[in-house]
N, C-alpha and C positions, 0 to 999 in steps of 0.2 A: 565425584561431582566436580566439574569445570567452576574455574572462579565466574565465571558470567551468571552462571545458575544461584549461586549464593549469594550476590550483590542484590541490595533493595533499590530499590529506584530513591532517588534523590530526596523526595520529600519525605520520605519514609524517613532517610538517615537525616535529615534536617530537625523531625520529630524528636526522634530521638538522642540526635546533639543537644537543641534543648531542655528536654527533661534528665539528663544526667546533669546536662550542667546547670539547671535550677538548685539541682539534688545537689550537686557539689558547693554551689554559691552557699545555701543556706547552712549546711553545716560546716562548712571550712572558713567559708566569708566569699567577698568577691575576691578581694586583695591575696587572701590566703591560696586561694587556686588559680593553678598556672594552667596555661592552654595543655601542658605537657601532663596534666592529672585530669583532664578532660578525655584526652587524647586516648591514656592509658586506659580510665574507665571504659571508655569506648572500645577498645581493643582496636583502634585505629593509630595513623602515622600521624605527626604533628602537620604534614604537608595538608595528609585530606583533610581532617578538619580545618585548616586554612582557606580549602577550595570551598567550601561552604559560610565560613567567617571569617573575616579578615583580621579581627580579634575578640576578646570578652565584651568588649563595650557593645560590638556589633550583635552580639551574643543576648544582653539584654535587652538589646533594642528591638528583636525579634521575639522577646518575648512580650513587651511592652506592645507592639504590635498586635499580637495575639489577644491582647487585653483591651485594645482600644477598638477590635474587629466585634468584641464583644458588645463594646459598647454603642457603636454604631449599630449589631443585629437589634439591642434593646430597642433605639430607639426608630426603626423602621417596625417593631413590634406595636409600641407606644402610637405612631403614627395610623396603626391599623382598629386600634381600639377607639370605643365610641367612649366620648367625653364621660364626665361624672362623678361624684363628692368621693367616690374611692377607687379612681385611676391613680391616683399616687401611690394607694395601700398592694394594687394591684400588679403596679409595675415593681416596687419594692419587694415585692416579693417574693418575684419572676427573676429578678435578679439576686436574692438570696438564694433560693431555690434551683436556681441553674449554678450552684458552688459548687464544684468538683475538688477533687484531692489537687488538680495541678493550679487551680486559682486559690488554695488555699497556701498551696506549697510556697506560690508565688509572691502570696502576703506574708508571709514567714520571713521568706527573703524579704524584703520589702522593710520587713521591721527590724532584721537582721544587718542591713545594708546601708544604712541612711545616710551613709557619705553617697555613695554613687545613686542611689535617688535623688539625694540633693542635686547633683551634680548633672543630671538629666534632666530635673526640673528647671534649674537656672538653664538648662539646654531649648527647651520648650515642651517637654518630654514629661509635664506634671499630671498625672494621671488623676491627685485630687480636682482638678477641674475638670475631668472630660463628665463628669455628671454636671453642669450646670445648664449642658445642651437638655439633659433630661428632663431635672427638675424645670427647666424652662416652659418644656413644653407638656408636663404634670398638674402644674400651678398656675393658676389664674395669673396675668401680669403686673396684677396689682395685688397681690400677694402682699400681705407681711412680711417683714423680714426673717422674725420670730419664728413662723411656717416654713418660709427657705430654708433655713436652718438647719428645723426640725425634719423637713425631707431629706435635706445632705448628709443628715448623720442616719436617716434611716437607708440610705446605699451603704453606708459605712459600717453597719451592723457587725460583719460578719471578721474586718477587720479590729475592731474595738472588742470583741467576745475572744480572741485569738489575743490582743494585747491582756487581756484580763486573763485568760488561758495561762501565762506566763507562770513557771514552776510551780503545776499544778499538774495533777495528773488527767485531765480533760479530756476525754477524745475528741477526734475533728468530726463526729455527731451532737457530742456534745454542743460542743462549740457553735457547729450549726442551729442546733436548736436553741440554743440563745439567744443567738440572731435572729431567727425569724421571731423569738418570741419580743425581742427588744422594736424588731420594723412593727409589728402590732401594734406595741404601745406607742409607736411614735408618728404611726400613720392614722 
């Protein structure tokens, strides 16, 4: 077989620089892995992987992107539902419910990382606010604060059942189903 035959097209290998290197972040750290343990996971050259990111930072930021595409499908979802006392429980849901292993992964890193979170937050890159477009548009305007709240932590279910998950033997079903049962009570 000719190398042209065996190469993926670009976004395929973009896929999958990501998800190794999520994989790598989380269990080595950010700091701890070098583009050259990306590279190697990959079975690629330190060059290609360059041609795709310029470094780890850009590396996050792509997946951070990934997370905020999410956030934006939620809420053109949001925008197609008809009003009513449990669009909040509705949407909360839709957004635990749509949890996959790579946005759980991602919250591992996430709690794994909290320097370079920090450091993207102070960047503009804070992801605890991209639900306030949500809840904005979930919640009456005149809303309670108490109720804000109580919506924001019900997006955040699934991340809080994973910090509570912490040296326990829980699986990421479990875990799940925590969440959803925690947006229940809080929707």
């Amino acid at each position: 077989m000719d190398e042209k035959s065996t190469r993926r097209p670009g976004s395929e290998t973009r896929a999958e620089i990501l998800r190794v290197s999520l994989e790598l972040f989380t269990e080595r750290g950010f700091e701890g892995t070098s583009i050259r343990d990306i590279a190697e996971a990959l079975g690629v050259t330190k060059s290609s992987l360059y041609y795709h990111f310029p470094s780890k930072e850009a590396i996050i930021r792509a997946l951070l992107d990934g997370r905020r595409r999410e956030i934006d499908e939620l809420l053109a979802w949001v925008e197609e539902q008809p009003a009513g006392p449990d669009l909040l429980r509705r949407t909360a849901l839709r957004w635990v419910e749509s949890t996959g292993k790579e946005r759980v992964q991602g919250m591992r890193f996430a709690h794994a990382n909290r320097a370079i979170m920090q450091k993207l937050a102070e960047e503009g890159s804070d992801r605890r606010t991209w639900f306030d477009a949500v809840v904005d548009r979930v919640l009456a305007d005149d809303a309670p604060t108490v109720t804000r709240l109580r919506a924001q932590m019900a997006f955040d279910t699934v991340s809080a059942a994973l910090f509570a998950a912490q040296g326990t033997a829980a699986s990421d079903d479990e875990v799940l189903t925590a969440a959803r049962e925690a947006t229940i009570l809080l929707t």
